[in-house]
C-alpha positions as CSV (number, residue, x, y, z in Angstrom):
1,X,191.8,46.8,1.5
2,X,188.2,46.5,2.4
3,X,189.2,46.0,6.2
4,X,191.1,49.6,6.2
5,X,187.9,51.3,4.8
6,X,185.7,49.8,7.7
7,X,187.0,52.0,10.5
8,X,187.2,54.9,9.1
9,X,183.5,54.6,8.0
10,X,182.7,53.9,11.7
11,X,184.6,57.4,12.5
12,X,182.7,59.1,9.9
13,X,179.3,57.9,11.2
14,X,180.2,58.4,15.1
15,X,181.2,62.0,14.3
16,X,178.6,62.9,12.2
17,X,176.1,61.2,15.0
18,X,177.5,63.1,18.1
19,X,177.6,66.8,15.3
20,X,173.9,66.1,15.1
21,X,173.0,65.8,18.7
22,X,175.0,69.3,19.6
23,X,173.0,71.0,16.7
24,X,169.7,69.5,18.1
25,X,170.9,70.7,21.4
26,X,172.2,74.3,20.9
27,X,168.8,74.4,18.4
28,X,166.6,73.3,21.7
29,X,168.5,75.8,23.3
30,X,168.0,79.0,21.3
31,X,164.2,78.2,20.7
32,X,163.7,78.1,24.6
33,X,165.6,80.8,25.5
34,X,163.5,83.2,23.2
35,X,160.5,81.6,24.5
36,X,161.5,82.5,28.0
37,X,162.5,86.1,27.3
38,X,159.4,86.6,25.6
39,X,157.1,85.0,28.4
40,X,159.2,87.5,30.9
41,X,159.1,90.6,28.6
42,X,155.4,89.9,28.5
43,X,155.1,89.7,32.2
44,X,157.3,92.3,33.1
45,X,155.1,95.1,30.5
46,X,153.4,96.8,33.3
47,X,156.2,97.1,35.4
48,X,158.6,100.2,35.4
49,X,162.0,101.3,37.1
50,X,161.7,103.4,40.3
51,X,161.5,107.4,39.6
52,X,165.0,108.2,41.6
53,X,165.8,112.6,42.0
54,X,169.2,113.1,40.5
55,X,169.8,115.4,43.7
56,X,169.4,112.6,46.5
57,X,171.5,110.1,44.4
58,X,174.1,112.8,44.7
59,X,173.1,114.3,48.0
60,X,173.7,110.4,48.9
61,X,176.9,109.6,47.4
62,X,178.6,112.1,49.5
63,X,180.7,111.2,51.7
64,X,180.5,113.7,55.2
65,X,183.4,113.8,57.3
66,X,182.6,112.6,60.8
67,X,184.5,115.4,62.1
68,X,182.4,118.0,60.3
69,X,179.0,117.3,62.2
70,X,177.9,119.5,64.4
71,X,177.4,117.7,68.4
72,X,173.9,119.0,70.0
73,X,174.4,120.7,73.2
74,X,172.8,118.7,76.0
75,X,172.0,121.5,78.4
76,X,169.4,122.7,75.8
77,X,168.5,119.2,74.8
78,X,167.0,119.1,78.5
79,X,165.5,122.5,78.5
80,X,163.9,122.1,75.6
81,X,162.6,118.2,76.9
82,X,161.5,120.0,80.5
83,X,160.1,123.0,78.0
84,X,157.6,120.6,76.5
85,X,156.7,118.2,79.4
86,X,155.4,121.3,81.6
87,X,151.9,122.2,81.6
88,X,150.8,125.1,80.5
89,X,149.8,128.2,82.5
90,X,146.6,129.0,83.4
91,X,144.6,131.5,81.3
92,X,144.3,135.0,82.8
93,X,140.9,135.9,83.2
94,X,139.2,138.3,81.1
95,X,137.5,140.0,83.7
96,X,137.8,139.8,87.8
97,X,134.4,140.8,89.7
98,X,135.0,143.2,92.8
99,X,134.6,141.4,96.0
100,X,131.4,141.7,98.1
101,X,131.5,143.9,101.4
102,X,129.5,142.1,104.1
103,X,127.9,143.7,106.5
104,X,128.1,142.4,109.6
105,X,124.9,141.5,111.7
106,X,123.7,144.5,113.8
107,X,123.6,143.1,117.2
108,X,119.6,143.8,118.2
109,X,119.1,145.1,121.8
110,X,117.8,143.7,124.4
111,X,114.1,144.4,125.4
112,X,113.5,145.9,128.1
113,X,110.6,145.5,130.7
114,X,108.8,148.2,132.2
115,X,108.6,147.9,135.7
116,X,105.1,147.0,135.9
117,X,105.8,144.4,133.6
118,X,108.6,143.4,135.8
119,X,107.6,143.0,139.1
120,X,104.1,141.1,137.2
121,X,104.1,137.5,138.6
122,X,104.9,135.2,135.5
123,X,101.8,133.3,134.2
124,X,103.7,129.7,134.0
125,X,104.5,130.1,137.8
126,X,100.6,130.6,138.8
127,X,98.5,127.0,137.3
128,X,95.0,127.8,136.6
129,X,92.8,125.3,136.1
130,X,91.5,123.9,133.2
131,X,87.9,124.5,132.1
132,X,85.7,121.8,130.7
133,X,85.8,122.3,126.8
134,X,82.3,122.1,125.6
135,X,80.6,119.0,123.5
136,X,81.4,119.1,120.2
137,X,78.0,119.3,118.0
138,X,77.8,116.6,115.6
139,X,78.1,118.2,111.9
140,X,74.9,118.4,110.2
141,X,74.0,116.2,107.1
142,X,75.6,117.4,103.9
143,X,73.6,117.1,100.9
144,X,75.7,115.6,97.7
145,X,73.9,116.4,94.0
146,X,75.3,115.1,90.5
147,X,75.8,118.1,88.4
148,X,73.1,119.9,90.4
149,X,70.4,117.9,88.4
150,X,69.5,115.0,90.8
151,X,69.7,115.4,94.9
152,X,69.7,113.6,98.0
153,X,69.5,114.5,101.4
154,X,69.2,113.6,105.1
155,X,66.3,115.7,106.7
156,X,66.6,113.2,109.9
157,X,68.0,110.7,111.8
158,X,66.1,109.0,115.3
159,X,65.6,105.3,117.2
160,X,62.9,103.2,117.2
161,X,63.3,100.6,119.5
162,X,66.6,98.2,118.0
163,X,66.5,100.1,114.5
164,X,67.9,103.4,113.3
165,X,65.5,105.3,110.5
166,X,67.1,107.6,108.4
167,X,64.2,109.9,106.7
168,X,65.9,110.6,103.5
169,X,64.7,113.1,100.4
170,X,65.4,112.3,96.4
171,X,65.0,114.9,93.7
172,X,65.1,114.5,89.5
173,X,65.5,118.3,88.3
174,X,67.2,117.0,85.0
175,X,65.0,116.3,81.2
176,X,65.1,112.8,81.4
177,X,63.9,110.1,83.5
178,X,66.1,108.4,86.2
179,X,65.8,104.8,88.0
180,X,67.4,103.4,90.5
181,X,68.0,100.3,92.3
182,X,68.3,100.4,95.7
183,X,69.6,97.3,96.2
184,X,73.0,98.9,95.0
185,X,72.5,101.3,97.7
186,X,76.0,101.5,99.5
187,X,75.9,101.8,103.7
188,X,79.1,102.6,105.3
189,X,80.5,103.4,108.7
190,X,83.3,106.0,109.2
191,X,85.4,102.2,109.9
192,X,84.8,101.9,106.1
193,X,82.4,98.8,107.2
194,X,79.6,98.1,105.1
195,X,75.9,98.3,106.5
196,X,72.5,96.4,106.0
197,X,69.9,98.7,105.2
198,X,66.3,98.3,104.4
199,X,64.8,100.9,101.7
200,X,61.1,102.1,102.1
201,X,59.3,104.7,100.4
202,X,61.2,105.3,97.6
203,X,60.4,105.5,94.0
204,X,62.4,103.0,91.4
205,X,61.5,106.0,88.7
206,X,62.4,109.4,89.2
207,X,60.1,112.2,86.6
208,X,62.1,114.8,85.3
209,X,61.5,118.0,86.7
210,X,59.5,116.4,89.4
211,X,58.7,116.9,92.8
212,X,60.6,115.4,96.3
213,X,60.2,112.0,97.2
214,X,60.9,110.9,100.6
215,X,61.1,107.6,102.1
216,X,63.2,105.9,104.9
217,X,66.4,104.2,105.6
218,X,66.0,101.2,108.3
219,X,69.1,99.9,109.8
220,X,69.7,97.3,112.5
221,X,70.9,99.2,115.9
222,X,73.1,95.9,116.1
223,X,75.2,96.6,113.3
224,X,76.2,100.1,114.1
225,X,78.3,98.9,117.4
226,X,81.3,101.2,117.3
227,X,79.9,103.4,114.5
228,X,80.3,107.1,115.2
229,X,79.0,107.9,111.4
230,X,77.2,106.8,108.4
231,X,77.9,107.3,104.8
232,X,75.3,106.8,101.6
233,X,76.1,106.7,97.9
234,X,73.7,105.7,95.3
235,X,74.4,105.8,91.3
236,X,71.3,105.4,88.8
237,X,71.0,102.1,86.3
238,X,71.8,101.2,84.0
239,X,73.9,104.6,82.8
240,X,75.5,105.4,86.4
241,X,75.6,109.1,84.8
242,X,73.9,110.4,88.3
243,X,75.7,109.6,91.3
244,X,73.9,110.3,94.5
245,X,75.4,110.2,98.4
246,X,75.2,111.8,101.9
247,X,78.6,111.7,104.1
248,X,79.4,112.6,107.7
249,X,75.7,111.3,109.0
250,X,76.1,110.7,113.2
251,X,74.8,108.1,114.4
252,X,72.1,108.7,117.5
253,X,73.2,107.3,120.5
């Protein structure tokens, strides 16, 4: 008796084993299936259907017979292709200016000769000769003054023995008092050489309002050896506000 009871206690407990697993399974299912849908209902909240017009749903769900549609004619296809591809016209202008009339050139008459004039031998066909032009004189000294307030000028210009002495004339009419030094005296030929000169005569100072002072100009003959002119420039110190100078000063043969 105890033997029949054994099995069927063995059923009981296998069934109610396996009952239990599929209620712990369809429970795992539910609970992650509403999990899901509310994970996806959350991430789908800002998200909404497509706007759709009732009339192109319709307008699409018709069905046109192919035999219906009209064909394009190709003749105007091409006229109206042509139409577009050709470049416009140009624009009319607005206003067209009249031409010009030229006149033509008036033919200018001859000239004609009297008959004096004609039967006159031509002056090319008789040479005369040519006369000697005379010397040119040499220009004179030109006198050069800085704002008309100090002057210097060239009253001659002679040899003595191998030197040339240049007798030369300063003047101060300004209000102040003006030196010089004539070591910064500047001798040139018109070959933009420059000259050795010794100064003599000449005051350092120069009184305002004063009286001329002359003095000499010495230069070696030696050195002038091709010179046809002199030139002399001479600037006060320490200001250099007076600039001095003669030009265009021939030299005596």
């Amino acid at each position: 008796m105890r033997r029949s009871l054994r099995p069927a206690r063995d059923f009981t407990s296998s069934f109610l084993g396996e009952v239990g697993w599929l209620v712990a399974f369809f429970f795992t299912a539910v609970v992650s299936g509403c999990v899901g849908y509310l994970f996806g209902q959350r991430a789908l909240s800002g998200v909404s259907s497509p706007v759709t017009e009732t009339s192109t749903s319709s307008a699409s769900r018709v069905i046109r017979d192919p035999r219906t549609v009209p064909l394009l004619n190709e003749a105007e296809v091409i006229a109206a292709a042509e139409a577009l591809l050709r470049p416009p016209p140009p624009p009319t202008p607005l206003f067209t200016p009249p031409p010009v009339a030229i006149a033509p050139p008036t033919p200018t008459p001859p000239r004609r000769l009297s008959p004096e004039l004609a039967s006159a031998p031509s002056p090319l066909s008789t040479p005369q000769p040519a006369s000697p032009s005379p010397p040119t004189p040499s220009p004179p000294p030109l006198q050069v003054a800085a704002s008309g307030q100090v002057a210097m000028q060239v009253l001659s210009v002679r040899r003595e023995g191998g030197q040339v002495v240049l007798n030369v004339a300063l003047q101060n009419n300004s209000p102040e008092t003006v030196r010089f030094l004539y070591s910064f005296l500047n001798v040139t030929d018109d070959n933009g050489r420059p000259i050795d000169a010794l100064i003599q005569g000449l005051p350092g100072e120069l009184p305002p309002n004063s009286q001329v002072f002359q003095g000499t100009i010495r230069i070696p003959a030696s050195t002038l050896a091709g010179s046809r002119s002199l030139s002399l420039s001479l600037a006060d110190y320490p200001s250099r506000r007076h600039q001095v100078g003669v030009s265009g000063i021939p030299v005596p043969p």
